[in-house]
N, CA, C and O atoms as a printed pandas DataFrame, in Angstrom:
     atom_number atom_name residue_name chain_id  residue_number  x_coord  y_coord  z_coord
0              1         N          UNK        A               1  -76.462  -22.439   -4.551
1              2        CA          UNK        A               1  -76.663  -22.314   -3.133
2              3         C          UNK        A               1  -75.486  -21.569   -2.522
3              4         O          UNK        A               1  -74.306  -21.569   -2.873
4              5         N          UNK        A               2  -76.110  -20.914   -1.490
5              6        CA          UNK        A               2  -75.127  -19.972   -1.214
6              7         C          UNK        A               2  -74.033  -20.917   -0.091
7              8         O          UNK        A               2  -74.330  -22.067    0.234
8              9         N          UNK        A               3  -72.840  -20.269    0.380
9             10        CA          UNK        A               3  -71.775  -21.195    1.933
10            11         C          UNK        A               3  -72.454  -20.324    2.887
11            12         O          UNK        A               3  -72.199  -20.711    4.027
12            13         N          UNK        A               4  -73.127  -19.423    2.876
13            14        CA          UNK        A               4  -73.521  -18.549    4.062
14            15         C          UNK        A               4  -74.897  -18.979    4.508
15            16         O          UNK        A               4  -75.464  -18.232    5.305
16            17         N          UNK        A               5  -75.658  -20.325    4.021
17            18        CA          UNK        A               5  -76.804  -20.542    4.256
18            19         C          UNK        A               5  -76.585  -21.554    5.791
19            20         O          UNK        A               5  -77.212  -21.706    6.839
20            21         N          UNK        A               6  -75.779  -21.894    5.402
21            22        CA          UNK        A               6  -75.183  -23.317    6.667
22            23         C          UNK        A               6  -74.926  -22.685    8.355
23            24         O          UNK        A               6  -75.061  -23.276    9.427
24            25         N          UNK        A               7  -74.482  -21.172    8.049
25            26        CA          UNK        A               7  -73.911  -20.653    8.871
26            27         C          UNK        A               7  -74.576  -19.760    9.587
27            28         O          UNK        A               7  -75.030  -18.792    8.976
28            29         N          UNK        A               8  -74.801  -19.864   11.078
29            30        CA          UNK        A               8  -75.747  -19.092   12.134
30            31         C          UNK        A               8  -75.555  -17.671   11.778
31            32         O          UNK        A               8  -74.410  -17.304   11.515
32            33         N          UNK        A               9  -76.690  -16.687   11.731
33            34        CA          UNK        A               9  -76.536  -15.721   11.662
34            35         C          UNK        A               9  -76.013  -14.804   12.617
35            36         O          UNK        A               9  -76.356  -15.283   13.698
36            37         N          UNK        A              10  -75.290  -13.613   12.860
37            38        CA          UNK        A              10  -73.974  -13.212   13.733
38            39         C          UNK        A              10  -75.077  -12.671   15.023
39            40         O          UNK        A              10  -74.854  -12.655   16.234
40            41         N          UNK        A              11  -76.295  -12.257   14.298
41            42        CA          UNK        A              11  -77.277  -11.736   15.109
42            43         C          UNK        A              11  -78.257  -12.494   15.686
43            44         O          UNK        A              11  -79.137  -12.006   16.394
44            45         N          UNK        A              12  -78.162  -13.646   15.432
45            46        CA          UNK        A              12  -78.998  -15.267   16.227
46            47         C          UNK        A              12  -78.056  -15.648   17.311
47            48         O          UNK        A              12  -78.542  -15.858   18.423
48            49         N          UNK        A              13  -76.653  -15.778   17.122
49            50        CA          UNK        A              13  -75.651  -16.066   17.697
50            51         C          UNK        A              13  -75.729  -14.993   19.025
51            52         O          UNK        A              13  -76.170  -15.509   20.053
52            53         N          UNK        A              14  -75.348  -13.561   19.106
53            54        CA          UNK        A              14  -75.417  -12.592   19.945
54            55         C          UNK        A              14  -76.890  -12.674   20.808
55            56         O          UNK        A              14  -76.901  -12.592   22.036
56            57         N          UNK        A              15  -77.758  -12.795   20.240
57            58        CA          UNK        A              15  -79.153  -12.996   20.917
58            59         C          UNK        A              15  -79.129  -14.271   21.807
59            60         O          UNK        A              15  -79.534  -14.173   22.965
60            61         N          UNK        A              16  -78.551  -15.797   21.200
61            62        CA          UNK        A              16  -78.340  -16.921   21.887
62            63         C          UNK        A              16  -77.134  -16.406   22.730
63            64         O          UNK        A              16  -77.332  -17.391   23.440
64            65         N          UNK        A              17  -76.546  -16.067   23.057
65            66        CA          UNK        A              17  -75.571  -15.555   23.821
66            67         C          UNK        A              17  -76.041  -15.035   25.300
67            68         O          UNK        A              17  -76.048  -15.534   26.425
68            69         N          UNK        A              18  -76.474  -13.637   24.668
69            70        CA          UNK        A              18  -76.969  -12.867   25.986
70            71         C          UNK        A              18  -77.959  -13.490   26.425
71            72         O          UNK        A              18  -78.301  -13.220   27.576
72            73         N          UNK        A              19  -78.652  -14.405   25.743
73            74        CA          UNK        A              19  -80.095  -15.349   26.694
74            75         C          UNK        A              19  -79.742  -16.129   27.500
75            76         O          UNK        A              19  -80.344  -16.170   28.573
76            77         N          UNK        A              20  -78.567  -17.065   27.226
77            78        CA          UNK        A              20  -77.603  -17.640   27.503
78            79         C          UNK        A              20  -76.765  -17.428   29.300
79            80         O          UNK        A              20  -76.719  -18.163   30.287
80            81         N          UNK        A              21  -76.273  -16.181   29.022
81            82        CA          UNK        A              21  -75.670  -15.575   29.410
82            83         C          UNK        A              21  -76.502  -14.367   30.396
83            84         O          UNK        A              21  -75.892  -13.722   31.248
84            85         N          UNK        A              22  -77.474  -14.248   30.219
85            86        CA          UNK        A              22  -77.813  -13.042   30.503
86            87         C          UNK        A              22  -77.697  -12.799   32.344
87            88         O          UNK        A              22  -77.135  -11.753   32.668
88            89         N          UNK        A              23  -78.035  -13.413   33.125
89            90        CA          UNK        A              23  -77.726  -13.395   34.809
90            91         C          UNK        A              23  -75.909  -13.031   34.721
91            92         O          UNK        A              23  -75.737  -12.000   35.371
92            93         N          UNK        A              24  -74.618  -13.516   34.168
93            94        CA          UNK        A              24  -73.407  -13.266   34.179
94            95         C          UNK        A              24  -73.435  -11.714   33.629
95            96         O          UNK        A              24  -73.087  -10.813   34.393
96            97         N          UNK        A              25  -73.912  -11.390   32.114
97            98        CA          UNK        A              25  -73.800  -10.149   32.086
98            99         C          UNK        A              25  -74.533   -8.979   32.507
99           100         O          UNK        A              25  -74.259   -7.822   32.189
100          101         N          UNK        A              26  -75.447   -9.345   33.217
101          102        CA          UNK        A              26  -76.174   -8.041   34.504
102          103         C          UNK        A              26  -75.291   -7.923   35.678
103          104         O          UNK        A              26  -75.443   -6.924   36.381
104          105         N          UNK        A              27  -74.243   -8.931   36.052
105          106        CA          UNK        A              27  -73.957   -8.927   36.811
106          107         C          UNK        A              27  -72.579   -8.112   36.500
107          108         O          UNK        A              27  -72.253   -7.405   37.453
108          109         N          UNK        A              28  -71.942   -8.069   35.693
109          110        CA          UNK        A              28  -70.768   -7.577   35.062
110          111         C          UNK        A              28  -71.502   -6.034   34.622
111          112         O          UNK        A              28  -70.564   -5.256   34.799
112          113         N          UNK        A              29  -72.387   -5.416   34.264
113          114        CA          UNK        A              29  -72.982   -4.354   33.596
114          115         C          UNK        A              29  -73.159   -3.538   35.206
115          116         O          UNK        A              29  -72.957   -2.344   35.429
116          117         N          UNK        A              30  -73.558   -4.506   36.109
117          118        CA          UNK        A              30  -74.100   -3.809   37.119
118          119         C          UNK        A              30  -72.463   -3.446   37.918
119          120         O          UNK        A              30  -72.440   -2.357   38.492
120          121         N          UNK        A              31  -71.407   -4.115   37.965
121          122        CA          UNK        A              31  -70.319   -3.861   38.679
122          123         C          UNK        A              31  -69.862   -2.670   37.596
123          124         O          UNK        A              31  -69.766   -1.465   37.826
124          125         N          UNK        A              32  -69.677   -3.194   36.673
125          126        CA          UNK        A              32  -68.866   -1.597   35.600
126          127         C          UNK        A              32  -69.731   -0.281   36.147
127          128         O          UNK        A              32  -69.141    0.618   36.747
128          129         N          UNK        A              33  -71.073   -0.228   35.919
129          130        CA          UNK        A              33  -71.822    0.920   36.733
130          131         C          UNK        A              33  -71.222    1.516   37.766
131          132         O          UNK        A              33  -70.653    2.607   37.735
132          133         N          UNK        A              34  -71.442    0.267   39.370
133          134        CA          UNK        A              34  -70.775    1.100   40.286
134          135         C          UNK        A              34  -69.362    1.324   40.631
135          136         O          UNK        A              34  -68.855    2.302   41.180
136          137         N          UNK        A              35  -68.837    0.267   40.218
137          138        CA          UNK        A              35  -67.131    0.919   39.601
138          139         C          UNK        A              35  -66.646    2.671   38.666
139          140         O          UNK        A              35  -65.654    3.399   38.661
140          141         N          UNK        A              36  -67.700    2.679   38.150
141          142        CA          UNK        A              36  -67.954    4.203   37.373
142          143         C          UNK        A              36  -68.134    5.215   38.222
143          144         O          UNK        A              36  -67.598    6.321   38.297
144          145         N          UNK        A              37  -69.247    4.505   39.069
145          146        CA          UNK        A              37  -69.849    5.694   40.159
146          147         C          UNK        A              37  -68.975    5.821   41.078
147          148         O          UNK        A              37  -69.084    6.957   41.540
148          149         N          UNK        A              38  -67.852    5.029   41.779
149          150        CA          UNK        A              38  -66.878    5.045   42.457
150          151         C          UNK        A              38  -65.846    6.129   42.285
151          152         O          UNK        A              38  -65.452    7.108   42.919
152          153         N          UNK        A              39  -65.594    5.551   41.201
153          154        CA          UNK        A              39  -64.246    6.696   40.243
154          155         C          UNK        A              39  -64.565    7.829   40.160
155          156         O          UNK        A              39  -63.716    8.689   40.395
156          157         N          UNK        A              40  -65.949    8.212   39.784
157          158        CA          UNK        A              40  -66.286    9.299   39.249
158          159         C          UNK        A              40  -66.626   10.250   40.202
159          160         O          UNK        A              40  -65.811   11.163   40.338
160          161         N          UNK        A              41  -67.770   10.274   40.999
161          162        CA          UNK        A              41  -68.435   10.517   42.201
162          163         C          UNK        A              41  -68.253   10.349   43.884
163          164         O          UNK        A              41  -68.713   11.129   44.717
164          165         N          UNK        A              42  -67.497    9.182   44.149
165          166        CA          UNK        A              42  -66.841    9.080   44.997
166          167         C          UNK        A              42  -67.409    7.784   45.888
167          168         O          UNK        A              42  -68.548    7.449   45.563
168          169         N          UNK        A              43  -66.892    7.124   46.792
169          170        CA          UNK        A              43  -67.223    5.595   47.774
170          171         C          UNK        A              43  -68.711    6.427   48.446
171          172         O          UNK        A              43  -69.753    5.851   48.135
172          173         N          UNK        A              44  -68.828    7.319   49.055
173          174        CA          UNK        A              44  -69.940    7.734   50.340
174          175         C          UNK        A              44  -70.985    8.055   49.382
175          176         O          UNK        A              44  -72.032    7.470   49.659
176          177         N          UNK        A              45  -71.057    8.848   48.266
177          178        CA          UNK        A              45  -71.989    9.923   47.189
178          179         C          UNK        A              45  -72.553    8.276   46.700
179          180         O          UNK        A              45  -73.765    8.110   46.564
180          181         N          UNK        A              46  -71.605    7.135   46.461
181          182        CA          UNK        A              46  -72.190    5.789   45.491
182          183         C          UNK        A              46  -73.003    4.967   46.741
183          184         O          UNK        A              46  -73.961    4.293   46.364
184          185         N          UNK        A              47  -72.768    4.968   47.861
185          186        CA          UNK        A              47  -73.423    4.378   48.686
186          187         C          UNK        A              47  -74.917    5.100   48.690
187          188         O          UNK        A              47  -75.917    4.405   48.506
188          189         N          UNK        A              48  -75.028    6.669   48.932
189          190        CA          UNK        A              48  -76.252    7.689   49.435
190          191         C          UNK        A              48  -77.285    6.913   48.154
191          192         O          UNK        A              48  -78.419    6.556   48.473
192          193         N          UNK        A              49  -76.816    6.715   46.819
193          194        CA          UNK        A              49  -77.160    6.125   45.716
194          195         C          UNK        A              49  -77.821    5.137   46.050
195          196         O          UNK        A              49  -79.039    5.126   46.230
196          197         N          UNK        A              50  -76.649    3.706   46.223
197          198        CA          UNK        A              50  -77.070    2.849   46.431
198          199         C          UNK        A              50  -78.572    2.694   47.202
199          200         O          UNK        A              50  -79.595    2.165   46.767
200          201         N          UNK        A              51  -78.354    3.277   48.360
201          202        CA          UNK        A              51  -78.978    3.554   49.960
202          203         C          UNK        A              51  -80.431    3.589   48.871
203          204         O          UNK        A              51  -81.097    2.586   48.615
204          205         N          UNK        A              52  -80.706    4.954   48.343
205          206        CA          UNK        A              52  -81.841    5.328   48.233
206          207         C          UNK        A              52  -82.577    4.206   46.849
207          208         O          UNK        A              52  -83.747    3.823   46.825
208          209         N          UNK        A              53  -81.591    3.902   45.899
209          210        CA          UNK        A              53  -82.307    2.685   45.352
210          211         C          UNK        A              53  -83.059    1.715   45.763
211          212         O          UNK        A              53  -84.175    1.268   45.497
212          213         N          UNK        A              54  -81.948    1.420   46.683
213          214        CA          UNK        A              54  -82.642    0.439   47.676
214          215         C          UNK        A              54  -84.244    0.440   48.756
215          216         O          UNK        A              54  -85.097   -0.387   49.079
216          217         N          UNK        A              55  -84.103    1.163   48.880
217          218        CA          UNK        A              55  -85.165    2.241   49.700
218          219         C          UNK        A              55  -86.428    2.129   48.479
219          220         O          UNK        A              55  -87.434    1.484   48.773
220          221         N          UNK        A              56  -86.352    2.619   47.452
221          222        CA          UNK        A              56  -87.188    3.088   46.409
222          223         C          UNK        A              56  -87.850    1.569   46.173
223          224         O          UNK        A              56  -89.047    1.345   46.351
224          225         N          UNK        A              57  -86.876    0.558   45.742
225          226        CA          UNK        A              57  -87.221   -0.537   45.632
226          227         C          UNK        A              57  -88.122   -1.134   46.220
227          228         O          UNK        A              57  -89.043   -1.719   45.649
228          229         N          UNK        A              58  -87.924   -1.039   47.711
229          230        CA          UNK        A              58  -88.646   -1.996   48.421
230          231         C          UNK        A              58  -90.136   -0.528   48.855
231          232         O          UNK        A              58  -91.170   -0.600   49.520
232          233         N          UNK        A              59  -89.618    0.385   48.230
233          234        CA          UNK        A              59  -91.373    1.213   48.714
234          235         C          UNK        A              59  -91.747    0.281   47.273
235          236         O          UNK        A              59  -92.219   -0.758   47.733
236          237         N          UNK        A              60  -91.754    0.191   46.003
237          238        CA          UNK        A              60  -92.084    0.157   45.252
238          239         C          UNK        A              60  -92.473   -1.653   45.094
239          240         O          UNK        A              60  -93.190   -2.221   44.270
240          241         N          UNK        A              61  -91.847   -2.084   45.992
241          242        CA          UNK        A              61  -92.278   -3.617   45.798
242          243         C          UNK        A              61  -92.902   -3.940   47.037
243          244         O          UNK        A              61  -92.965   -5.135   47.327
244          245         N          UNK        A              62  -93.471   -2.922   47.985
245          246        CA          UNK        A              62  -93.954   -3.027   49.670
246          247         C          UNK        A              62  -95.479   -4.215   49.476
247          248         O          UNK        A              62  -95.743   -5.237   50.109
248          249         N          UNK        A              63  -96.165   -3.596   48.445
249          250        CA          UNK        A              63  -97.285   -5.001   48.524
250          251         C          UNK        A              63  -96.624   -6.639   48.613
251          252         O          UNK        A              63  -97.078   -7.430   49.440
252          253         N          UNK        A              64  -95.729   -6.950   47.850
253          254        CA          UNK        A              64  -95.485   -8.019   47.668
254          255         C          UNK        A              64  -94.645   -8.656   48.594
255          256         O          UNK        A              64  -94.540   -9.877   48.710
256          257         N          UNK        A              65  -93.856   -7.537   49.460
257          258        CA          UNK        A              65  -92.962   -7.970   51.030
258          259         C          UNK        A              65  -93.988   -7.860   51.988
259          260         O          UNK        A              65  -93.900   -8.577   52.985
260          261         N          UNK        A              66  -95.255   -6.847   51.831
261          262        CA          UNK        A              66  -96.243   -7.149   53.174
262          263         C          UNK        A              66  -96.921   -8.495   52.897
263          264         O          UNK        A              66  -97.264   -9.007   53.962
264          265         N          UNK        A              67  -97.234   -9.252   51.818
265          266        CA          UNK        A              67  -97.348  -10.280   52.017
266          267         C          UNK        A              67  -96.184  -11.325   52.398
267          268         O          UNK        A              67  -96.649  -12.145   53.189
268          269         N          UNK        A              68  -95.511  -11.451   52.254
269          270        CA          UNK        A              68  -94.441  -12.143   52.771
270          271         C          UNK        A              68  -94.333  -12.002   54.198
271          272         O          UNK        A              68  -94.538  -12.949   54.957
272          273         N          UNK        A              69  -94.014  -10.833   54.590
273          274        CA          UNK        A              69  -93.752  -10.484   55.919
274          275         C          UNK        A              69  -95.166  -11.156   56.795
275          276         O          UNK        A              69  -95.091  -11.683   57.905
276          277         N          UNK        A              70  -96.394  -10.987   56.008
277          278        CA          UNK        A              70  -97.578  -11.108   56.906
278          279         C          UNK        A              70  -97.591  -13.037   56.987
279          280         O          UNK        A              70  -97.887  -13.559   58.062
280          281         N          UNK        A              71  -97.205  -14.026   55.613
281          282        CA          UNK        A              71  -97.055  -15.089   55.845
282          283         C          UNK        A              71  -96.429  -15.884   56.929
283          284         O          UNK        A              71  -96.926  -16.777   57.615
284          285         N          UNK        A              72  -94.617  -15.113   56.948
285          286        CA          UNK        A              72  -93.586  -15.546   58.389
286          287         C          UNK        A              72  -94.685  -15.010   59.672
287          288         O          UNK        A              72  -95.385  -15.888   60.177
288          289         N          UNK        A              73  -94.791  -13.928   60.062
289          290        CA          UNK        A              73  -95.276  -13.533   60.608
290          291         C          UNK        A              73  -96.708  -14.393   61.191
291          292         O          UNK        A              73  -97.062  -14.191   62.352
292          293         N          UNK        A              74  -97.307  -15.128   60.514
293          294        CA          UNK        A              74  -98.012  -16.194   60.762
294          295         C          UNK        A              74  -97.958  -17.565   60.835
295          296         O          UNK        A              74  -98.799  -18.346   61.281
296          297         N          UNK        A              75  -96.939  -17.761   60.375
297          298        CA          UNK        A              75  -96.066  -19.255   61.053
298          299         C          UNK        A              75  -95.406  -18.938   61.965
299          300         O          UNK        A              75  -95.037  -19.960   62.544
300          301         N          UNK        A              76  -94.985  -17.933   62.501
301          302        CA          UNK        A              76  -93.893  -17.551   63.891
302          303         C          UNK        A              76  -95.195  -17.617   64.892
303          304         O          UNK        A              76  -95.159  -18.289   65.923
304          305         N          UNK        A              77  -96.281  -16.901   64.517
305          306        CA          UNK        A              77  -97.129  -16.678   66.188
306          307         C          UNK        A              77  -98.240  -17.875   65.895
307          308         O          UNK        A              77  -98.912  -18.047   66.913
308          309         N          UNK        A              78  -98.594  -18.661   64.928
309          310        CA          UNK        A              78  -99.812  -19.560   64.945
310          311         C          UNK        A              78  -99.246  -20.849   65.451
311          312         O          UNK        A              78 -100.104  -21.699   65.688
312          313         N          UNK        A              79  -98.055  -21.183   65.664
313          314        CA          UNK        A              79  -97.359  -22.517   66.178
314          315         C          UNK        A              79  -98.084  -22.790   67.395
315          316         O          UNK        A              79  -98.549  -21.844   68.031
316          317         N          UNK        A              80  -98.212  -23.823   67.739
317          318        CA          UNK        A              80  -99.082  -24.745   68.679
318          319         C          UNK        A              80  -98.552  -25.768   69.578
319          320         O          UNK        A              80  -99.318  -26.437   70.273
């Protein structure tokens, strides 16, 4: 029998890790990004970025905020 049978594999370990882990390191992946884009490109050029991601996002997720929006929007005016 082998001593290496007992012992987690390095690539079970890394997988339990980042599953683990994974909300801390998006969050660290996503700051190194715009820390990059900072340095590189400049504070105003990383915002125009930011800006239009943002923008893109919410065209791209607009069904699922017009429902939302249309829910508040109906507890604000149906109150009695």
């Amino acid at each position: 029998m082998n001593g290496s049978d007992s012992k987690p594999d390095l690539k079970e370990l890394l997988i339990q890790f980042i599953f683990n882990y994974r909300s801390e390191i998006t969050g660290a992946l996503l700051g190194l990004i715009l820390a990059v884009l900072i340095f590189t490109i400049g504070v105003f050029k990383t915002l125009v970025i930011l800006t239009f991601t943002i923008i893109g996002f919410l065209i791209g997720n607009r069904e699922d905020l017009n429902k939302d929006v249309v829910k508040i929007l109906d507890r604000v005016f149906n109150k009695q």
